[in-house]
LUMLUM-606326 format. One record per residue (C-alpha): x negated, y negated, z; residue in one letter. Coordinates in steps of 0.25 Angstrom, whole numbers, plus 5000, padded with zeros to 4 digits. Layout:
<pts>
XYZA
...
</pts>
This chain:
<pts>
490551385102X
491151265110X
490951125103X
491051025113X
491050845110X
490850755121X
492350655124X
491850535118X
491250605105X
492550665103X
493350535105X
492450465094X
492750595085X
494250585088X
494350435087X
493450445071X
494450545068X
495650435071X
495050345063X
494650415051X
495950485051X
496750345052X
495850285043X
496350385032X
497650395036X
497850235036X
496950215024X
498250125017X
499250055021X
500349985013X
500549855022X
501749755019X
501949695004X
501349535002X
502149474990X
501549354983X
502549324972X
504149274972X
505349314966X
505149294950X
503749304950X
502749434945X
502649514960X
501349504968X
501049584982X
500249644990X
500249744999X
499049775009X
498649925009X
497349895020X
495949935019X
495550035008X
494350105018X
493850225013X
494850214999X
494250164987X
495250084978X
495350174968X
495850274978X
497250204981X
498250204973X
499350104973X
500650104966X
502150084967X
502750214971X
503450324961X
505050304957X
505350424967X
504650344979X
505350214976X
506750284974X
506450344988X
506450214993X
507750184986X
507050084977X
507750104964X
507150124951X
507449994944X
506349924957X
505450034954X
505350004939X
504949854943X
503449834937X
502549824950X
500949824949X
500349894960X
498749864962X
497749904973X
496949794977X
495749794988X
495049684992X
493549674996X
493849735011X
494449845006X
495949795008X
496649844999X
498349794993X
499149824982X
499349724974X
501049724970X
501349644957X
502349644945X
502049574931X
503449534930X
504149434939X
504949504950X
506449454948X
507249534959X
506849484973X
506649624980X
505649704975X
505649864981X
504349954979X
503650064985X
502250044983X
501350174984X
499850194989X
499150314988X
497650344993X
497050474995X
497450495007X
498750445007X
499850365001X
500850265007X
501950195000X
502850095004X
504150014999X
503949864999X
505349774995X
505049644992X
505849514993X
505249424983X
505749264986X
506149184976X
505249074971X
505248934979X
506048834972X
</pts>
């Protein structure tokens, strides 16, 4: 039995099978880090991750990446052990960022971190280094 789809059905078919498919392939993505603290104070960032879509916040997972990602990278212990917070925040669009702080101040002005997102359907993770400016004077 021969099945046969007229050209402009299967074009819509094809082209819902793009988007469907890009649409889960590119659910997240870790954009460029926005820092909104100086040198000597407590760290805080952001770093955009796009739309949630079909993903519910409880779904994605943000944290800093394992000791063996970051000595990968060739960031050494000693910057892996400074204490960051990493939070997942989404705001009323469905746009979702990771929220980058520390408690303490940040005394050394580069700051190195790999910063890990995990969905079910993927994961991304990406180094950031940071360049923190000294205060005005």
């Amino acid at each position: 039995m021969f099945f046969s789809i007229s050209r402009p059905v299967l074009r819509r078919l094809v082209f819902l099978a793009f988007a469907l498919g890009a649409n889960a392939a590119m659910a997240l993505s870790v954009g460029e880090i926005v820092v909104r603290s100086r040198l000597g104070e407590p760290l805080r960032a952001s770093v955009p991750l796009g739309r949630l879509g079909s993903l519910s916040e409880s779904e994605v997972q943000v944290s800093r990446a394992s000791e063996e990602v970051h000595n990968s990278y060739g960031i050494d212990h000693a910057t892996y052990a400074s204490p960051l917070a990493f939070k997942l925040q989404v705001d009323g669009n469905g746009v979702a960022s990771v929220l980058v702080s520390s408690e303490q101040p940040i005394g050394e002005p580069y700051l190195d971190f790999v910063l890990e997102v995990r969905w079910p359907a993927g994961r991304s993770v990406k180094r950031f280094t940071l360049l923190l400016d000294p205060p005005p004077r």
